[in-house]
C-alpha positions as CSV (number, residue, x, y, z in Angstrom):
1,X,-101.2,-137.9,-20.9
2,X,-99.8,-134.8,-23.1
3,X,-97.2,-132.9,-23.3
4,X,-97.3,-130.0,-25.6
5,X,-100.4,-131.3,-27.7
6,X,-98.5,-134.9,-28.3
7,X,-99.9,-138.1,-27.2
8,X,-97.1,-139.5,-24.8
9,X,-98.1,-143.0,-26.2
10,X,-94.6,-144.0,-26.4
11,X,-91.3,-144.1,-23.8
12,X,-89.6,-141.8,-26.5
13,X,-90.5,-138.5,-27.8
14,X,-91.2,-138.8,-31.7
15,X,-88.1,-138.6,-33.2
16,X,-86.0,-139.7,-30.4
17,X,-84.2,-143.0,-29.9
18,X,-82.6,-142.5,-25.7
19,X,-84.6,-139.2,-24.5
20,X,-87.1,-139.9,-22.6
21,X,-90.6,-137.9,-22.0
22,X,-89.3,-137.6,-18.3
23,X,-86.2,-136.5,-19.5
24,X,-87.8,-133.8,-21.9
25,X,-90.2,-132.5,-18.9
26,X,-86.7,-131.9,-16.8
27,X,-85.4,-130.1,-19.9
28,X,-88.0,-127.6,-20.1
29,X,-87.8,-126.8,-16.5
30,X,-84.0,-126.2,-16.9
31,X,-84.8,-124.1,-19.9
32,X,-87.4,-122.0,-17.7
33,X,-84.8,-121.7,-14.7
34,X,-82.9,-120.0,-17.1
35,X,-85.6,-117.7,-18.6
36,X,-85.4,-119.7,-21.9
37,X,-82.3,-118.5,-23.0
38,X,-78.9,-119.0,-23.2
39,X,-75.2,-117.1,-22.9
40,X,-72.7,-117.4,-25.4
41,X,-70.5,-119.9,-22.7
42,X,-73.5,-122.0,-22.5
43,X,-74.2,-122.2,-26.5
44,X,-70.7,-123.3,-26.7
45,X,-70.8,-125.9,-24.0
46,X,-74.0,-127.2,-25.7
47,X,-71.7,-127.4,-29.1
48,X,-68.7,-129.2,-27.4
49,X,-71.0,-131.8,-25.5
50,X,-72.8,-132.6,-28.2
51,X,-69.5,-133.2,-30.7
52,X,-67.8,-135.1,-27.8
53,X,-71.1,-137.6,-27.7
54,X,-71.0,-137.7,-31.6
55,X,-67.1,-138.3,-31.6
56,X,-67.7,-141.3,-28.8
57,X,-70.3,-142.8,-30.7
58,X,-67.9,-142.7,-34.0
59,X,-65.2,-144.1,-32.3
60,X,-67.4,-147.3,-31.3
61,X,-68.6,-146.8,-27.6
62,X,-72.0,-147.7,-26.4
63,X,-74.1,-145.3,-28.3
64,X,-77.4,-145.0,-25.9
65,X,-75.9,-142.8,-23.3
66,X,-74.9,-140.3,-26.0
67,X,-77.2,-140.3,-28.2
68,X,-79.1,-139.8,-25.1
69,X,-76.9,-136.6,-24.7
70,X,-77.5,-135.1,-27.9
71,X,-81.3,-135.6,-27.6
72,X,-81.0,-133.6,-24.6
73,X,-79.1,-130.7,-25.8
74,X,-81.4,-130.6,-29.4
75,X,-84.5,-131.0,-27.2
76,X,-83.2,-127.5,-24.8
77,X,-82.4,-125.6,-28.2
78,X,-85.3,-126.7,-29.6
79,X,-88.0,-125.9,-26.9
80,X,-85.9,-122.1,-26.2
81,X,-86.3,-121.6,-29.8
82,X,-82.6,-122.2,-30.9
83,X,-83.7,-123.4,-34.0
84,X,-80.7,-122.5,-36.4
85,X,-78.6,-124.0,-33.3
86,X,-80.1,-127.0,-33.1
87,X,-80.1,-127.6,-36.9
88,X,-76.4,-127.0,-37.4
89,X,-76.1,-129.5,-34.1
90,X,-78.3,-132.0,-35.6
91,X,-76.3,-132.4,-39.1
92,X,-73.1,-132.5,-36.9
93,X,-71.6,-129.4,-38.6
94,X,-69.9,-128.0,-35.6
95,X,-68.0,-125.1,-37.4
96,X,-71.2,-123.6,-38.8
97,X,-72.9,-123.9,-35.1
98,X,-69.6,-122.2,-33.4
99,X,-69.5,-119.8,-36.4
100,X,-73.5,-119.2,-35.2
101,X,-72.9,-118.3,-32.0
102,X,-69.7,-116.2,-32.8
103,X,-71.8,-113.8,-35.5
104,X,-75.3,-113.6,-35.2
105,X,-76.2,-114.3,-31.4
């Protein structure tokens, strides 16, 4: 089976260590619900969900469920094309993704 081009060979997209192909196929419907696109409020809720997974994970709970999380929010930006988003997500740089989405959305 493919999704996109990609072999789905494994459980896990490449590059992802909890998202699952199923999850990613749910994603991209939520993303065309939405018209691939998404509001200020939603950007941010994206940034503070993904920092609360990150700051769970630091402070020693089980990390599967969010990393899980993070995948998921990376995978939406990425697949609505919210590349410099995702990035700033990604490297865990939080201020530079809030200052994003405060200047040049």
């Amino acid at each position: 089976m493919k999704y996109y081009n990609k072999e789905m060979e494994t459980i896990h997209p490449e590059g992802c260590v909890a998202l699952t192909w199923e999850d990613a196929e749910k994603a991209e419907r939520e993303n065309e619900a939405c018209g691939w696109g998404f509001s200020t409020p939603d950007c941010l809720r994206f940034i503070a969900d993904h920092m609360d997974a990150n700051y769970a994970v630091e402070d020693g709970e089980d990390p599967t469920e969010h990393y899980r999380k993070q995948e998921w929010i990376e995978w939406r930006l990425e697949d609505a094309n919210f590349h410099t988003l995702c990035g700033h997500l990604n490297a865990h740089d939080y201020n530079e993704a809030i200052k994003w989405v405060a200047e040049d959305m």
